[in-house]
VOTI-340956 format. One line per 3 residues: number of its first residue (from 1); for each residue x, y, z of N, C-alpha, C, O. Coordinates in steps of 0.02 Angstrom, whole numbers, plus 50000, padded with zeros to 5 digits. Layout:
NUM) X Y Z X Y Z X Y Z X Y Z ~ ...
! end
This chain:
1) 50042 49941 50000 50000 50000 50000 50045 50062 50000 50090 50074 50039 ~ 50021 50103 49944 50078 50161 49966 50076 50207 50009 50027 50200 50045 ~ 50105 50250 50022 50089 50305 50114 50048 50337 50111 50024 50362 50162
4) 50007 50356 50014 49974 50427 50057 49898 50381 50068 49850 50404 50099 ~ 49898 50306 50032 49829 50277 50048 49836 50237 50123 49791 50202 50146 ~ 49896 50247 50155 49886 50224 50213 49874 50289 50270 49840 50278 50320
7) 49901 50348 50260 49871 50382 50291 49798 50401 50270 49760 50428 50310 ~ 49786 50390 50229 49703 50409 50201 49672 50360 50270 49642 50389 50315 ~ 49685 50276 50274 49648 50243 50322 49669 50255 50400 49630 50242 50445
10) 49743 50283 50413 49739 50290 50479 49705 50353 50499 49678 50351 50554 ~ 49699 50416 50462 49653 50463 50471 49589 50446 50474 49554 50473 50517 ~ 49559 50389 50423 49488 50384 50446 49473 50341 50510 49424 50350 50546
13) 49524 50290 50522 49524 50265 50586 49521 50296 50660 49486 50281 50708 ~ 49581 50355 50648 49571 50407 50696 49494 50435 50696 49460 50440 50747 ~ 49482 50446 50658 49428 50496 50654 49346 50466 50672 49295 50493 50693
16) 49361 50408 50657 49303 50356 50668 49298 50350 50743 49247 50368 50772 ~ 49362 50318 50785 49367 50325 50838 49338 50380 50882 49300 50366 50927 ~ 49361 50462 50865 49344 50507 50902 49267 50514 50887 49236 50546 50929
19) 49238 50494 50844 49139 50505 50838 49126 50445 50908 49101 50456 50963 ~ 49147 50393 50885 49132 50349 50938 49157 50375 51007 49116 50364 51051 ~ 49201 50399 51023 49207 50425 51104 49165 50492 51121 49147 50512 51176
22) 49157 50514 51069 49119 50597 51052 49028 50549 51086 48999 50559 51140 ~ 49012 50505 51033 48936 50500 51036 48945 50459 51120 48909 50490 51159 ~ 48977 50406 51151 48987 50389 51209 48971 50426 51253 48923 50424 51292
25) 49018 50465 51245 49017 50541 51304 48949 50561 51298 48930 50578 51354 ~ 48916 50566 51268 48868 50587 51273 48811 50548 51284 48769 50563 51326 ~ 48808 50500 51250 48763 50449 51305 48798 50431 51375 48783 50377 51402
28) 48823 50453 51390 48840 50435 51465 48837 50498 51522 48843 50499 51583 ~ 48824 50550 51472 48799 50627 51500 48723 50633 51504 48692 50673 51539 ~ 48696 50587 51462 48623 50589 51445 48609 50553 51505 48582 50585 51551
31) 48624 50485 51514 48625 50415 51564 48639 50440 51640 48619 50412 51690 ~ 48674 50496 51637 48696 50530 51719 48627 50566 51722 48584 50541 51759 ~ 48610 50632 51680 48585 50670 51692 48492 50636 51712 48450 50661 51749
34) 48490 50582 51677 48412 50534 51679 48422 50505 51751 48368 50488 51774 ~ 48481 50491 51798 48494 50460 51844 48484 50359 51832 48475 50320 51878 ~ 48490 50339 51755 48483 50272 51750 48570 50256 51760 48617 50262 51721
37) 48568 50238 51813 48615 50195 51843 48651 50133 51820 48709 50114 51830 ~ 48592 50101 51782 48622 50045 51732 48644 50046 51667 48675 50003 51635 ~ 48617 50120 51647 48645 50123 51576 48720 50156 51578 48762 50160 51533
40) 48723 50183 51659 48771 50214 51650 48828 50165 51653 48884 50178 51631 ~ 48816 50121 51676 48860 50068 51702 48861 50019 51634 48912 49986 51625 ~ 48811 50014 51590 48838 49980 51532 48879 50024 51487 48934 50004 51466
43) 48855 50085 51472 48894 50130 51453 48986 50132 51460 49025 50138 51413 ~ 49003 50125 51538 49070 50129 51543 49089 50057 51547 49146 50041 51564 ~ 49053 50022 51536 49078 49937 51505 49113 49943 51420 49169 49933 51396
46) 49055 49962 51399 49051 49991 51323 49124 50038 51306 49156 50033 51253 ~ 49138 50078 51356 49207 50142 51350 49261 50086 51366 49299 50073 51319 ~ 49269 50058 51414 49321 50018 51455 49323 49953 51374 49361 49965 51328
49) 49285 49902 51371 49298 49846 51311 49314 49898 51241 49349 49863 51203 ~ 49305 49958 51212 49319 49992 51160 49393 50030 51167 49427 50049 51120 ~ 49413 50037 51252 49469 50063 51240 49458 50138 51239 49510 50170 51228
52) 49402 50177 51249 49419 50238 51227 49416 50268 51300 49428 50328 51309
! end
């Protein structure tokens, strides 16, 4: 693969990543602010197995 199509995929990888910690965060702001306790807790299952 040559460099500039591998940075083409590690940029979208990056970038994919940060929507997914972006939309997280926010269901887990939503999940605090509702006081559901369990979503919040699947939620940071969900952050913790993804790594972010």
């Amino acid at each position: 693969m040559n460099n500039k199509r591998q940075e083409v995929l590690k940029n979208a990888h990056l970038s994919h990543r940060e929507s997914m910690r972006r939309s997280l965060n926010v269901r887990l702001e939503a999940a605090r602010a509702n006081g559901n306790d369990k979503l919040v807790k699947q939620l940071e299952a969900e952050a913790q197995y993804l790594h972010l």
